[in-house]
N, C-alpha and C positions, 0 to 999 in steps of 0.2 A: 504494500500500500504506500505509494509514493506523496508526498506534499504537491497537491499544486501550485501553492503559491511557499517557492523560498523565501529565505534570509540570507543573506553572505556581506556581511560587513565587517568593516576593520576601524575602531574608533582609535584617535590619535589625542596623546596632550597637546595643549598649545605649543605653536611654533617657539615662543615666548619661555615659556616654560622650559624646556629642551634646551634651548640656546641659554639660559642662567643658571643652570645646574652641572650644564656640563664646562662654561666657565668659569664657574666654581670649581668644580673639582679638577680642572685643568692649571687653577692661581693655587690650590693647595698641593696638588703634586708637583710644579715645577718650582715654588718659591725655596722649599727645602734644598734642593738640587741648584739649584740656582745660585744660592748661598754658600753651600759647599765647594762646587766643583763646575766650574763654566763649560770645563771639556764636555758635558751630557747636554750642552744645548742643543743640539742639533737631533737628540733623541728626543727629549718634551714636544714639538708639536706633533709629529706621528704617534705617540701614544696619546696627547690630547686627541687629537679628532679620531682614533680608534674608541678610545673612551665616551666622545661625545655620539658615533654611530652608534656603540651598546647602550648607552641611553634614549636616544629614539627609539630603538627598537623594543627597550623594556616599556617605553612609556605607550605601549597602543594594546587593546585587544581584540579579540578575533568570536565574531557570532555570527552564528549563522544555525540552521534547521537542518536535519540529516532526513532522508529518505522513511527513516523509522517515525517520523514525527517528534525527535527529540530538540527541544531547544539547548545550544550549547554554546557555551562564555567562556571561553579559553585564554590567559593571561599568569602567563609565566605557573607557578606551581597554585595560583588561587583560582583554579579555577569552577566551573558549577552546570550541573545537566539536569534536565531534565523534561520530562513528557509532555506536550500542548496539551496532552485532556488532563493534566495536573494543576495547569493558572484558572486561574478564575478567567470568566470571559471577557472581562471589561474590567481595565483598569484604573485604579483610584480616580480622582480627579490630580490634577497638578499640582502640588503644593514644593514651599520651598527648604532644602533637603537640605538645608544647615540648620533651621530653623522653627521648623514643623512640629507644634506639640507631643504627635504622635506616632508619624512615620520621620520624622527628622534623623539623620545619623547620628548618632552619640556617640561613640566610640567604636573605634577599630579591633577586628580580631586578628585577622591577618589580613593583608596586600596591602595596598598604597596608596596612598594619600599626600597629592603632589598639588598645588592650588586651582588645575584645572582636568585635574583626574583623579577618577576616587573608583577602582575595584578591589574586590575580596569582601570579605564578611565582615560585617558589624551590626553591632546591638543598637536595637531602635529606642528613640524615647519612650513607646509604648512596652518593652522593655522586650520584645520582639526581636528573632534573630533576620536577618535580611542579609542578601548578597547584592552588594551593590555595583552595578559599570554605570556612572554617572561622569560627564564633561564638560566642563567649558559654563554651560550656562547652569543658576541655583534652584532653576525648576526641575522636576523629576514626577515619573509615577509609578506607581509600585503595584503587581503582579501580585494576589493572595496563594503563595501555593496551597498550603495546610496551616491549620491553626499553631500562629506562632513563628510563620515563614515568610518572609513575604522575598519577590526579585522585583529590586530596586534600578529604574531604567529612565535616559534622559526620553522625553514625552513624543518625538517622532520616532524613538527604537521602537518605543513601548504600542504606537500604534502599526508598523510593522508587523509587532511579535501578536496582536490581534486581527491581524491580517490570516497570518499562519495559521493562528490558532483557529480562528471561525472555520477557514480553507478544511482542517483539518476534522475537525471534528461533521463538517459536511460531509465531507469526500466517508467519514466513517458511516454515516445514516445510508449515504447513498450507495453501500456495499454491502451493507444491511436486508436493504429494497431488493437489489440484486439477487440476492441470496436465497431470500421470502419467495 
């Protein structure tokens, strides 16, 4: 039973973000070096911009829908799966996901948490566990899987992922029909 409507995205942090982190840790790895021993100048920029690519690349993740009807969030060792007939059908309304009485993030369990990307798990104000791939902008909407679950998604992924989902759970009535 195939999806007819996929998912295949690659969400990214700020350009902005990328570029200050990894000029930070390019001014912390050569200023020691630098200090010491002039003869390693010519090493610091090629390990800076090797350093600055593996931080782009840690900073994006990867969703998309498989053939099985599973939704999947892939980002580095945080990542999170699971089945379209397991969300709720229709996603929260918008609320804003630093700040939100009750779906708000509160605190991190694992992934990252960089100012304009925020995946892996953390506990919600409602004291609620949540997986979150949130970017760039402070709006979000959140996915009920099961009591006490919720996936935490920026608000055009989120209508996507009920794109899938409805696709999904049709295509299952109408092989149902078939069957009968």
């Amino acid at each position: 039973m195939s999806n007819s409507y996929s998912i295949e995205r690659t969400i990214r942090a700020r350009g902005k973000t990328v570029v200050s982190i990894s000029l930070a840790s390019a001014l912390a790895l050569s200023v020691p070096v630098l200090i010491n021993e002039l003869q390693f100048i010519f090493i610091v920029p090629p390990v800076a911009l090797a350093f600055a690519a593996m931080i782009a690349l840690a900073l994006r993740a990867d969703i998309w829908v498989d053939a099985r009807n599973r939704l999947h969030v892939r980002y580095l060792v945080y990542s999170f799966s699971t089945k379209l007939k397991h969300l709720q059908r229709a996603p929260t309304p918008k609320f804003d996901f630093r700040r939100d009485e009750e779906l708000g993030l509160a605190r991190m369990y694992q992934g990252t948490r960089v100012p304009s990307f925020r995946v892996g798990w953390f506990l919600l104000r409602n004291q609620s566990v949540a997986f979150a791939c949130v970017t760039r902008k402070r709006r979000a909407q959140a996915f009920k899987i099961r009591k006490g679950l919720y996936l935490v998604v920026d608000p055009a992924l989120a209508r996507q992922i009920q794109v899938a989902a409805n696709a999904a759970c049709s295509l299952k009535r109408k092989n149902r029909k078939n069957r009968a």
